[in-house]
C-alpha positions in Angstrom: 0.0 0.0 0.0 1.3 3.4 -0.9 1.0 6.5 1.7 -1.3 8.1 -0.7 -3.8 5.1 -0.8 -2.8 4.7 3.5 -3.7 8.6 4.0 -7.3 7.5 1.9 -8.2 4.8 3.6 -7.2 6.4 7.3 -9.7 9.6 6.2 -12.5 6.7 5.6 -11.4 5.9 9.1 -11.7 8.8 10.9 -14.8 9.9 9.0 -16.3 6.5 10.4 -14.6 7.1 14.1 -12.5 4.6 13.8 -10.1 5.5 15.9 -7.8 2.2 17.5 -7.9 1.4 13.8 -6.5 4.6 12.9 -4.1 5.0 15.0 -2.8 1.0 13.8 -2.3 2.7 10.4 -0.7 5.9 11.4 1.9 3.9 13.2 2.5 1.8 10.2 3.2 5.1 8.1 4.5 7.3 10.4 8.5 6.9 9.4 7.3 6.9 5.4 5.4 10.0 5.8 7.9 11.9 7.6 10.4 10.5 4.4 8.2 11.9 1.7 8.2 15.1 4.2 11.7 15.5 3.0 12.0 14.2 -0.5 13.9 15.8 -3.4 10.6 15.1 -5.6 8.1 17.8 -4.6 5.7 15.2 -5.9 6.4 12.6 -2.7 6.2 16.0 -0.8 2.8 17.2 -1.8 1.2 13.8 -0.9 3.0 14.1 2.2 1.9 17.3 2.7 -2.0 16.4 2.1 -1.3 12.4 4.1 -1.1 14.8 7.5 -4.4 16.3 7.6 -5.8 12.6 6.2 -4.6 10.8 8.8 -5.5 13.5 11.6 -1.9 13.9 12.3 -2.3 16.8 14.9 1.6 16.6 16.5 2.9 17.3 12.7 2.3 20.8 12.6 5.7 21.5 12.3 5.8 19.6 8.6 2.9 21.5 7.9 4.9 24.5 7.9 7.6 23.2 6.1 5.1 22.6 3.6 3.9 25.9 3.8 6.8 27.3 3.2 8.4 24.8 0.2 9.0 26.0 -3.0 6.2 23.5 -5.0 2.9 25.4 -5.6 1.8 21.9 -5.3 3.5 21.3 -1.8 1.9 24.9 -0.2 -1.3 23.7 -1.5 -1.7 20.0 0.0 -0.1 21.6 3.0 -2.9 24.3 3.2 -5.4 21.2 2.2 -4.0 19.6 5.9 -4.2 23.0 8.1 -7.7 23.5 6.7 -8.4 20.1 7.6 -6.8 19.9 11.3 -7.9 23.4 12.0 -11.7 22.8 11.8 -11.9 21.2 15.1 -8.6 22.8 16.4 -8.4 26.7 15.4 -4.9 27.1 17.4 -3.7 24.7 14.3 -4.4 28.2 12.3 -3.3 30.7 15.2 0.3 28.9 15.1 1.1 29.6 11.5 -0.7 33.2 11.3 2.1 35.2 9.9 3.0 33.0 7.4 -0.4 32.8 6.0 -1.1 36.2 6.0 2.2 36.3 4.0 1.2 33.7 1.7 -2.5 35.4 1.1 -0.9 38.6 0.3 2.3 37.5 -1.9 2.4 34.0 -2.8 2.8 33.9 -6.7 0.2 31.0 -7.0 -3.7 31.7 -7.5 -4.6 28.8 -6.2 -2.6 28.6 -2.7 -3.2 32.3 -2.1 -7.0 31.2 -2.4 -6.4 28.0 0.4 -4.8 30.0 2.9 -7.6 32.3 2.7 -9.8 29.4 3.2 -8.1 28.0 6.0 -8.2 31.4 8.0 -11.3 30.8 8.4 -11.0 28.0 10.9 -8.6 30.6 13.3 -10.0 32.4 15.8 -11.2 36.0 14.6 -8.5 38.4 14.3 -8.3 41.9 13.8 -5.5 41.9 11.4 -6.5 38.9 9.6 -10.1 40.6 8.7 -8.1 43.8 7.5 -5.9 41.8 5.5 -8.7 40.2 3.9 -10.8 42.9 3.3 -7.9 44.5 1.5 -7.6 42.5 -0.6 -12.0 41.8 -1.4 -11.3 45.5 -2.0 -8.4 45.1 -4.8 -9.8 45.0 -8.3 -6.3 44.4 -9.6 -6.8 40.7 -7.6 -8.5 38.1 -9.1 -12.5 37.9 -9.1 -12.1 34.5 -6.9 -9.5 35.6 -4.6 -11.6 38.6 -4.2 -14.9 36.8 -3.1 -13.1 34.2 -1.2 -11.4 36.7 1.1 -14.6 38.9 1.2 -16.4 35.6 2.6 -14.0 35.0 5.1 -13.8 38.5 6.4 -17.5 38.4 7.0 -17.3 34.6 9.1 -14.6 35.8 11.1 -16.6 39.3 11.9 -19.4 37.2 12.6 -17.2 34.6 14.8 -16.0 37.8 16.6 -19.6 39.3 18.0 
């Protein structure tokens, strides 16, 4: 079994609550994921990357935001697809790599990860400078229509989260 079909089948298990069973499987791929964490193919990385929020991995924030901060478009993104993931029931997930999405919102060269990160800040708790950042850019007609409406989106939730 590859980690990409292991990280499938543990989501199936934690969507079921299958939690001893989980746990089984993470142990088996623990040392593999944290080798595709590192490899020179940004492939292995990426499914790396996105493996950590399948399997629930919590404690591997830390390779989330090496992720975050790789080099792949690809890697940022399955990395963003995890801290999305983990953050929904845990918004300090989010709170821990602030900067570096507000960062990543406001200058990351890729459409597509700019528009995750804005997505995952939506899981954090509601923060002043987040909303401003957002809103800045909702406001920006030289940003892309998508970008624009995601961030306006967010803004609102996390006004709304903040009442």
């Amino acid at each position: 079994m590859t980690l990409a079909e292991a990280a499938a089948e543990a989501d199936a298990l934690a969507e079921q609550g299958e939690e001893r069973k989980l746990a089984e499987l993470r142990s088996r791929f623990d040392e593999e994921l944290e080798h595709a964490a590192r490899a020179q193919d940004y492939r292995e990385r990426a499914v790396a990357y996105r493996a950590i929020g399948q399997f629930r991995y919590r404690q591997k924030t830390e390779l989330i935001r090496r992720g975050l901060e790789d080099e792949s478009p690809a890697c940022r993104g399955s990395a963003l697809l995890s801290l999305e993931r983990l953050s929904r029931e845990h918004p300090g997930v989010v709170n821990g790599v602030r900067p570096l999405l507000h960062e990543i919102v406001a200058r990351d060269g890729n459409e597509a990860v700019r528009r995750l990160a804005v997505v995952s800040l939506k899981n954090g708790s509601s923060d002043r400078a987040t909303i401003q950042l957002l809103e800045g850019v909702s406001g920006d007609d030289e940003q892309p229509r998508e970008l624009r409406e995601a961030a306006a989106k967010v803004a609102q939730a996390l006004r709304r989260k903040s009442r």
